[in-house]
C-alpha positions in Angstrom: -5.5 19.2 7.9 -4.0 17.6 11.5 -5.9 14.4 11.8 -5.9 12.4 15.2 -6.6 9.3 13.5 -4.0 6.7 14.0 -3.5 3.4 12.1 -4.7 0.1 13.7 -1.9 -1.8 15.5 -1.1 -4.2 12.9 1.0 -8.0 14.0 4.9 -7.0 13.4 7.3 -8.7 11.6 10.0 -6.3 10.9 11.7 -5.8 7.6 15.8 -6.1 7.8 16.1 -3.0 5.3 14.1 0.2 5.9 15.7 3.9 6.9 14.0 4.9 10.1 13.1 8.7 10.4 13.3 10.4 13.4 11.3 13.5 12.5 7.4 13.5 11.2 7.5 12.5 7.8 5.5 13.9 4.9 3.4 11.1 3.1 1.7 12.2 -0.1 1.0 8.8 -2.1 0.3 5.3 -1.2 2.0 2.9 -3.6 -0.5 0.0 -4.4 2.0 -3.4 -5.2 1.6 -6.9 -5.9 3.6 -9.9 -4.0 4.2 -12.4 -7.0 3.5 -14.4 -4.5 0.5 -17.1 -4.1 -3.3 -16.0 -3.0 -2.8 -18.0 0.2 -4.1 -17.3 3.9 0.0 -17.1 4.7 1.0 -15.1 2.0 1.2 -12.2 4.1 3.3 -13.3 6.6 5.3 -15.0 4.2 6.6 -12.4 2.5 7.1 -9.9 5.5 10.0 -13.0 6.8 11.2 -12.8 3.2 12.0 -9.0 3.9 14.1 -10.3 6.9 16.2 -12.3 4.4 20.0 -10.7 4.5 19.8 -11.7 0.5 17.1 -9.1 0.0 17.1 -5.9 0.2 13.9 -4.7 0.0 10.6 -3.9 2.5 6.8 -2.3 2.2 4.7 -1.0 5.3 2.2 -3.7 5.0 1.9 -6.7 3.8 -1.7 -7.8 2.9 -3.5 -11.7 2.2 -7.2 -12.8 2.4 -7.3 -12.8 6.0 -3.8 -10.7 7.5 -2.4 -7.6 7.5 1.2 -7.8 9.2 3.3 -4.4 9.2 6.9 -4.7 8.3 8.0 -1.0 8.0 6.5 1.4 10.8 4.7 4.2 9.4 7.2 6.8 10.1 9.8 5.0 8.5 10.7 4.6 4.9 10.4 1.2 3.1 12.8 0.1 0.2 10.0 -0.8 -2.4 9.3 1.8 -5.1 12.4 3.8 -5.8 11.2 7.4 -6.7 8.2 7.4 -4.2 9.7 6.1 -1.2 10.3 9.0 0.9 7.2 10.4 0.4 4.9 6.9 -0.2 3.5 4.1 2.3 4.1 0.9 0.4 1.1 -1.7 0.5 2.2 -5.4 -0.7 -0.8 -7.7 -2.0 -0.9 -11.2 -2.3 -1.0 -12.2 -6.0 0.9 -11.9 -9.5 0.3 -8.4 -12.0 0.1 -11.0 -14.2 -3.9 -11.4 -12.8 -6.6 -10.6 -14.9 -9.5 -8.7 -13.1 -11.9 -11.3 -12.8 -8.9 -13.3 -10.7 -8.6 -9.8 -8.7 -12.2 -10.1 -7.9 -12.1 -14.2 -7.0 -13.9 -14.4 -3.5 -10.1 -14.7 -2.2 -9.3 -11.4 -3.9 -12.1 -9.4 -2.8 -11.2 -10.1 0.7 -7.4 -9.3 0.0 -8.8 -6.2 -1.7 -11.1 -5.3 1.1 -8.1 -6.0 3.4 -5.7 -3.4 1.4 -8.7 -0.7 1.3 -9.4 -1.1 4.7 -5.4 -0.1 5.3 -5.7 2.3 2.3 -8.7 4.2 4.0 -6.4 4.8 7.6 -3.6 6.0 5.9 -5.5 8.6 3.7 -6.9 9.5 7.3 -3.6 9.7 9.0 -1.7 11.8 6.0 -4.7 13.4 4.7 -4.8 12.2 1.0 -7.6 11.9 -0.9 -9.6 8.7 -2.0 -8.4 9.2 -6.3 -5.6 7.6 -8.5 -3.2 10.2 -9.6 -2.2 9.9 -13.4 1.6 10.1 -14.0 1.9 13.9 -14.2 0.1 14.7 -11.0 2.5 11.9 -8.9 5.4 13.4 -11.1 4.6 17.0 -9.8 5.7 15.8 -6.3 2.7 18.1 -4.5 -0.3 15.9 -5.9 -1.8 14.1 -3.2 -3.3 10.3 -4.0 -2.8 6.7 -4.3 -0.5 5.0 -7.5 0.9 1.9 -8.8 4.4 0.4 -8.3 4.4 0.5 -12.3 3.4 4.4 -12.5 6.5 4.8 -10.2 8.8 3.0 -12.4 7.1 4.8 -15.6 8.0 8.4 -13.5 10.8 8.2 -11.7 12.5 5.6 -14.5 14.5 4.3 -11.1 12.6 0.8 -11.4 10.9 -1.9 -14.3 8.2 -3.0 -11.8 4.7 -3.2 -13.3 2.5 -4.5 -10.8 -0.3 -4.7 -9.5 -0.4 -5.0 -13.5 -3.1 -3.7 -15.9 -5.9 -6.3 -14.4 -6.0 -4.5 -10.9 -9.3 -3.5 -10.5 -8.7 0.2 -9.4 -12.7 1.3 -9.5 -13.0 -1.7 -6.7 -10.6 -0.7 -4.7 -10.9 3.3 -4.8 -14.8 2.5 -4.2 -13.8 0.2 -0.7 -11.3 2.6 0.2 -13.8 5.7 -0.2 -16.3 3.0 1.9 -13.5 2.0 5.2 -12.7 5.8 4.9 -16.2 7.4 5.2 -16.8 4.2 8.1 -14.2 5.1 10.0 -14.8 9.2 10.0 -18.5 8.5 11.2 -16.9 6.3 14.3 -14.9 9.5 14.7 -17.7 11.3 14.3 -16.3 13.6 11.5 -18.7 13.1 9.0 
């Protein structure tokens, strides 16, 4: 299904390594990641000037905190963050360590930053049409599956990788259930349901 949504207009601060696409790309997952960075109000725009560094080469489309999102790789275009799902993925970074237990996912500063990511989450399953549910390994393996995935099932697929974040603490029913919520909002505002 052709959707006319389009993605907010997010502050820029553009990512040094990224392979820009000139035709419309097909997105099928959205790779959930975490920072390793601190839960800070700057996190976000922290990390997107770290993806400027010449000593690093990665990127991600967003990158999320408590209070920012700041895009770093345009949609379109394909970020260097989970090897195996990059051509097909839209990379979301989020402030804080896999390392996290849920209860530190669900501090008051996480459950904005969660809020935050689903909120971005929600648009992009708008824009490319993919449905609010986690794929397990074999459906995101099968390359046709259509869904949302962690940096660490990418590595555990694709074996291109040994990231494991957002780690085993992310709370994935909290998140699905705010991106089903910003999803369902925004469609009513669009009138489609």
């Amino acid at each position: 299904m052709e959707h006319p949504f389009e993605t907010d207009q997010w502050p820029v601060i553009r990512a040094r390594d990224f392979t820009h696409v000139t035709e419309k790309r097909k997105v099928r997952v959205i790779v959930i990641h975490s920072m390793e960075a601190p839960e800070s109000a700057k996190t976000a725009e922290n990390v997107a000037r770290y993806f400027q560094e010449p000593d690093y080469s990665s990127s991600a489309h967003l990158c999320i905190d408590s209070d920012s999102i700041v895009q770093c790789v345009y949609d379109n275009d394909v970020a260097f963050a989970a090897p195996g799902a990059n051509h097909d993925g839209i990379q979301l970074e989020l402030a804080g360590y896999a390392s996290q237990t849920p209860q530190q996912w669900l501090d008051p500063y996480g459950i904005l930053l969660l809020n935050n990511a689903a909120n971005a989450a929600a648009q992009y399953c708008l824009k490319y049409d993919i449905p609010v549910r986690r794929l397990t390994n074999a459906q995101l393996g099968d390359g046709t599956s259509k869904g949302i995935v962690s940096h660490s099932q990418v590595s555990e697929v694709f074996r291109k990788s040994d990231h494991m974040d957002p780690g085993k603490g992310f709370p994935w029913d909290h998140f699905l259930e705010r991106v089903a919520f910003h999803r369902a909002a925004r469609l009513k505002k669009l009138g489609g349901g």
